[in-house]
C-alpha positions in Angstrom: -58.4 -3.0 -54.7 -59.6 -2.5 -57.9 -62.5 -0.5 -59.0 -64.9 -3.6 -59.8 -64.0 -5.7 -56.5 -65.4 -1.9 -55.2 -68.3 -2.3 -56.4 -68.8 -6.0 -56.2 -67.8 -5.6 -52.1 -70.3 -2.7 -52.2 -73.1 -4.8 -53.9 -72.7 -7.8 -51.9 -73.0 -5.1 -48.2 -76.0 -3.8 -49.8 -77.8 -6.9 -49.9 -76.9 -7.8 -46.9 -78.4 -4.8 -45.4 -81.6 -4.9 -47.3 -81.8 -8.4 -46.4 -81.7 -8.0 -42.9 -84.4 -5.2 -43.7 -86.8 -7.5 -45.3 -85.9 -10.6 -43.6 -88.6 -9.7 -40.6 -91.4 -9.0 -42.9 -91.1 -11.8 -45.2 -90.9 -14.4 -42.1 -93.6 -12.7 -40.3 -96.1 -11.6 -43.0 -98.4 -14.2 -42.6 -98.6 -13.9 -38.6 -101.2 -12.3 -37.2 -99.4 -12.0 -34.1 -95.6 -11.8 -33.5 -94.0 -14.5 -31.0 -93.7 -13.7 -27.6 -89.7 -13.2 -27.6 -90.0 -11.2 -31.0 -92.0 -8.5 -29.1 -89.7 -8.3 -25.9 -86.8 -7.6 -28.2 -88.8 -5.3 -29.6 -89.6 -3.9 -26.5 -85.9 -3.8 -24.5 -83.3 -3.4 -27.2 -83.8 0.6 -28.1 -83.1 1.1 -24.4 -80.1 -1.4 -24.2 -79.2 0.2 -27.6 -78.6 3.2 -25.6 -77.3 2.3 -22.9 -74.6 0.6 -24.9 -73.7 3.7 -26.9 -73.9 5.4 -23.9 -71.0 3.1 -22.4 -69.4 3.1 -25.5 -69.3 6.8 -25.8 -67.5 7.1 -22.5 -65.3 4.3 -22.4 -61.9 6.0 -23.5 -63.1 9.4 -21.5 -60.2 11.0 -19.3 -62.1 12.2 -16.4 -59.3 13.6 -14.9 -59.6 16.3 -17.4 -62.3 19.1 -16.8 -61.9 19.9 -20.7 -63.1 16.4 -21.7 -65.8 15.9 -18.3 -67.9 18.8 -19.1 -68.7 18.2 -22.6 -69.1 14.5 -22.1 -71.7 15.2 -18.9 -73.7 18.1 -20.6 -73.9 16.2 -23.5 -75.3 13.1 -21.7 -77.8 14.5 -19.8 -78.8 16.5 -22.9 -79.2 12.6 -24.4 -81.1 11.9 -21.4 -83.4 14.8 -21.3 -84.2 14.7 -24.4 -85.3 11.0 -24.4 -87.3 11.2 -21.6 -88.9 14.5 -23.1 -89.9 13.0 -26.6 -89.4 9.4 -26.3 -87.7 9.4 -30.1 -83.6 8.2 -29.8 -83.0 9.3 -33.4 -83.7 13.0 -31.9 -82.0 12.2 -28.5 -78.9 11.1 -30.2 -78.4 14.0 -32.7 -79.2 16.6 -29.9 -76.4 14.6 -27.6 -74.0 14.8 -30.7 -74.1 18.2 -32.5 -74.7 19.6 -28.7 -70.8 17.5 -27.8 -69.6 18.8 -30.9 -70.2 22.2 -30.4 -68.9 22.0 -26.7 -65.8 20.4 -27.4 -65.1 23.0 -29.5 -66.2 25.8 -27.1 -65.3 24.6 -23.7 -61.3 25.1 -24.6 -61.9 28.3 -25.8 -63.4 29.2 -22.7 -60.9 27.6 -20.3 -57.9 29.7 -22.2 
């Protein structure tokens, strides 16, 4: 690829992000109140959003394996904890990560 279709591809992403951004507010910004099914998205997706990571993070997990199990469950419940704690998944999700990072990187260490 050359160097122009780079930053045409990247141009034409970008404003496909920011659309999907803005898209809400300009459809909505005369409504007083939101429809019915726009608020119980609103109100279920962050939680099926984290389920599905949460599937996702442990779909190719060899729990056979104590090295890979233990990170993986501390890490979890960390998400969890977290979560239910502060109620923010931005927080919950960067505490689950850099806490499995660190693990996996410990937890062979320790077993040696």
């Amino acid at each position: 690829m050359s160097e122009l279709q780079i930053l045409v591809m990247i141009a034409i992403l970008g404003f496909g992000v920011a659309l999907t951004r803005f898209l809400p507010f300009l459809v909505f910004k005369n409504t007083k109140k939101l429809p019915k099914a726009v608020e119980y998205l609103g109100k279920v997706l962050p939680a099926a959003m984290m389920g599905l990571l949460v599937v996702y993070c442990l779909k190719d997990c060899n729990f056979g394996e104590a090295g890979e199990v233990i990170p993986l469950v501390i890490s979890v419940a960390a998400v969890a904890g977290v979560h239910l704690w502060k109620r923010k998944a931005v927080l919950s999700i960067a505490v689950g990560t850099v806490l499995y990072m660190v693990l996996i990187r410990v937890i062979p260490l320790i077993a040696v």
